[in-house]
N, C-alpha and C positions, 0 to 999 in steps of 0.2 A: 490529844493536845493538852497542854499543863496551863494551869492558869501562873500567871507572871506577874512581877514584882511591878504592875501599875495597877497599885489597888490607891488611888488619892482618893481621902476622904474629905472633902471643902463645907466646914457648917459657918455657916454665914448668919446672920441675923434676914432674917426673910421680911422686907418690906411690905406694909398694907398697902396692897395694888390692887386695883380693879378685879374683878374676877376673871380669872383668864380659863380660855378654851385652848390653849396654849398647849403643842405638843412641844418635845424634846427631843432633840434630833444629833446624831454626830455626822462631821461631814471631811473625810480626808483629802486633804490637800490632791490626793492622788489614788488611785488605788492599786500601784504598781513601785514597788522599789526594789532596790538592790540592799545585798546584807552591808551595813555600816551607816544607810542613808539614813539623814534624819526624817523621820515622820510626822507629819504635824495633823496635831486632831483639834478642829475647830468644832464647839459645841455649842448651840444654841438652840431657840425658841421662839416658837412661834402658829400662826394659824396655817399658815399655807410654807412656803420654801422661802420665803424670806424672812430674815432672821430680825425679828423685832424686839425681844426683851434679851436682857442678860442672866441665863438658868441661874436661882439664886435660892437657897436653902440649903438640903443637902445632896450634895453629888458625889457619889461611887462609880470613877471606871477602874476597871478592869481590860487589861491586856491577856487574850491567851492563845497561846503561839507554841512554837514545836521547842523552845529553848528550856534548856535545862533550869539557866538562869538567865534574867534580865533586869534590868532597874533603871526605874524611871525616877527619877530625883525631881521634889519639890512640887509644886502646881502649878493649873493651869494659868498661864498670864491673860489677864485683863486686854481686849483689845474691841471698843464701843460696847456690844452688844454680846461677842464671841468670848467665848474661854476656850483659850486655845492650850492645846495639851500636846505633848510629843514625846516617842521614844525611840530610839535607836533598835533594831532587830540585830543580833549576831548573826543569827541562823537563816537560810532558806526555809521556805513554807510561809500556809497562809496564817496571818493574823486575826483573831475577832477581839473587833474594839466589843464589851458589854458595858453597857451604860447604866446608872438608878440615879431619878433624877426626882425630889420632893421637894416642893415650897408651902408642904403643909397641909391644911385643911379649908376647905371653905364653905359656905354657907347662906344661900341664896332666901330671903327672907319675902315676901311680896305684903309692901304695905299697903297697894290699895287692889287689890283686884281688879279685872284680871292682869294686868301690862305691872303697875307699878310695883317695884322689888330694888332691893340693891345688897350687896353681898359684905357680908362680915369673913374675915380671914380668920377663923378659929371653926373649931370643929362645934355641932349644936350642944354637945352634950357639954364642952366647955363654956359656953355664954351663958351670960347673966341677963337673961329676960327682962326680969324686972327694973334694973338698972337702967335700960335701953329709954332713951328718948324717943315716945312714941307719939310725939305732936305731929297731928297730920294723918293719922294713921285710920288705915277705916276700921271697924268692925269688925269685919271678915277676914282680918290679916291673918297670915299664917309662913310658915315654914314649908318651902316648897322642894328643898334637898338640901341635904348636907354631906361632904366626904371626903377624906382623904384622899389628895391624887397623887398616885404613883407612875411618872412615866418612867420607861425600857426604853434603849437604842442600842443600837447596834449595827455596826458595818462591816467592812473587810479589806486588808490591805495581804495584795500579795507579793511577795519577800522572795526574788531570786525566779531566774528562769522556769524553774519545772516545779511551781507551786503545787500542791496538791486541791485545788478548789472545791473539791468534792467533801470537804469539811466543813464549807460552808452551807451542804445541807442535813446538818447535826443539829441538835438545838444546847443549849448553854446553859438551861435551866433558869432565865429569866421567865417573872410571874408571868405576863402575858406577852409572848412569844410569838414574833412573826419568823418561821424556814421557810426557806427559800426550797424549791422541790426539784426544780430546773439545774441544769449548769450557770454559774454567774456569769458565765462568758458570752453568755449568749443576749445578756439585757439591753435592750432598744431592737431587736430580732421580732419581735412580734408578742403573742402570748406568752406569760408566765406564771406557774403555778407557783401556789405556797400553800402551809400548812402552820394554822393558828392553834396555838399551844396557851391552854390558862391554868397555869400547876402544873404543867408537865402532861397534861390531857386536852384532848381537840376540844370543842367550841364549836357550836353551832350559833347559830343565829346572828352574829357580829356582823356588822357593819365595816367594811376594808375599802381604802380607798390608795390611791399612788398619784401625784403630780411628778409632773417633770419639773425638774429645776428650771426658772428661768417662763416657765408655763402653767400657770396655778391652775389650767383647767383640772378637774379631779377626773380618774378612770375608776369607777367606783363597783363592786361586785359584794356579797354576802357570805358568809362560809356556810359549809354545808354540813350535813350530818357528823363529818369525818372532820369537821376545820377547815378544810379544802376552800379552795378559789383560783379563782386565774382573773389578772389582769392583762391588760394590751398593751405593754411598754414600749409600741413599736417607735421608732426613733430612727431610722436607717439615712435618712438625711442628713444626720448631724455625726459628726468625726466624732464628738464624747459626749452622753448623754447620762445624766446622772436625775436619778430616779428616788422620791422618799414614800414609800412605803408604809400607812399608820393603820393602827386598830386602835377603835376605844369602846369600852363595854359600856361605858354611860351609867344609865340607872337599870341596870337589868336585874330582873326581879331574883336570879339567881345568884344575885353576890351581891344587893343591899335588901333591905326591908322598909313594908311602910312600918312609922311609928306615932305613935300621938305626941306632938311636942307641942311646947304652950303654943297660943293661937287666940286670936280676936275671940271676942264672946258670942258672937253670931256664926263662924268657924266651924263647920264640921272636918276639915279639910286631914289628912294623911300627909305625914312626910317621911321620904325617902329616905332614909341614913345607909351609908355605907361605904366601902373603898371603889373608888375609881382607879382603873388599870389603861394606860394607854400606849400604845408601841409604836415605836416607828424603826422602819428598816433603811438604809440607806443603801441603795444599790448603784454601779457605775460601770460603764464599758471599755475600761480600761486597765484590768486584772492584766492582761497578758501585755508583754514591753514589746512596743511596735519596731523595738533598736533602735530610740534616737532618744 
């Protein structure tokens, strides 16, 4: 598959907002079309499947599909919360929306131990310590993480009767990578395998979890030696069951480090610096056209 002329790149001015645990998600209208239909890629943000913030800093999708050429003109239009994005397929075959989604750095400060803290939107090594208004502040303040968060999404849309769906267990070369191991046609069927990818190499020890749209209960599992998991996406009750899928590495000791950053004078305390990776998959039970 070729990557395709929806490469939109949106740098926005990224507002000081609260520190968010905020994944990044895409979610299409459909997961089934005909060649010439429009497609519509809603993109947002949020803790669970309801879409709370509007993704805002910088955003990269990516369309990539069996077509020689395709172009997707202009950005995603504003609608509350959604940035919604679309493109037209010439060709039959499946499509992967790839997503990159930044609003920067952040920086979790604790001014009074243990509980009191509140979050600077800049990376630590960019702030002015001294500068900082520290009325109030105990002693033992410190710097409890700082990083760059990078979220991945990714879903699939497939384009004309005899889609090849079996591309959708390929990986795309996004940082941290949720494949899918299973057929997609089979999602809300019961168990499903995947395979977590960080650089293009499995991942041990992450933390994976899937809600149902509509159902924020979590179905949560850990990857294994190999990156491996399986979740229970079962859903057989419901005619279309759309499923999002996330990993986040957190502060894992193998992709940040502690470091000494300034800190209260009573302070022995370690902080964490480093990039945050988070992914989410979007999965739906509606790849194949029921003919209507």
């Amino acid at each position: 598959m070729r990557r395709i002329a929806l490469y939109l790149t949106m740098l926005v001015l990224a507002l000081a907002m609260g520190a968010s645990g905020h994944e990044t998600y895409i979610r299409p209208i459909s997961g089934w079309a005909s060649p010439g239909d429009v497609v519509y890629l809603p993109l947002g943000s949020g803790h669970a499947t309801a879409n709370t913030e509007l993704p805002e800093g910088i955003v990269n999708v990516t369309v990539i599909g069996p077509a020689e050429e395709a172009v997707l003109d202009g950005m995603g239009e504003i609608s509350g919360f959604w940035d919604i994005y679309s493109f037209v397929p010439e060709e039959a075959g499946l499509y992967v929306v790839d997503v990159y989604h930044s609003e920067g750095s952040w920086t979790n400060i604790v001014t009074n131990p243990p509980n009191g803290s509140f979050w600077e939107h800049a990376y630590a090594y960019d702030i002015d310590f001294d500068s900082l208004n520290k009325t109030g502040w105990a002693d033992d303040w410190y710097v409890a993480r700082s990083y760059p968060k990078n979220c991945y999404a990714k879903a699939f849309v497939a384009v004309g009767e005899e889609a090849d769906l079996s591309k959708a267990n390929e990986a795309v070369g996004q940082e941290l990578e949720i494949v899918p191991l299973d057929d997609i046609s089979t999602v809300g069927k019961g168990d499903f395998a995947f395979q977590l990818l960080f650089q293009g190499e499995p991942i041990s020890g992450i933390d994976v979890w899937a809600m149902k749209v509509g159902d924020d209960t979590p179905v949560e599992s850990v990857t294994d030696a190999e990156g491996k998991f399986t979740l229970n996406l079962n859903d057989e009750a419901s005619e279309l069951t759309e499923w999002i899928v996330r990993a986040d590495t957190k502060m894992d000791p193998r992709i940040v480090e502690a470091v000494d950053l300034p800190r209260g004078p009573l302070s022995a305390e370690k902080s964490y610096v480093g990039p945050v990776f988070r992914a989410a998959l979007t999965l739906r039970s509606d790849y194949i056209s029921t003919g209507y």
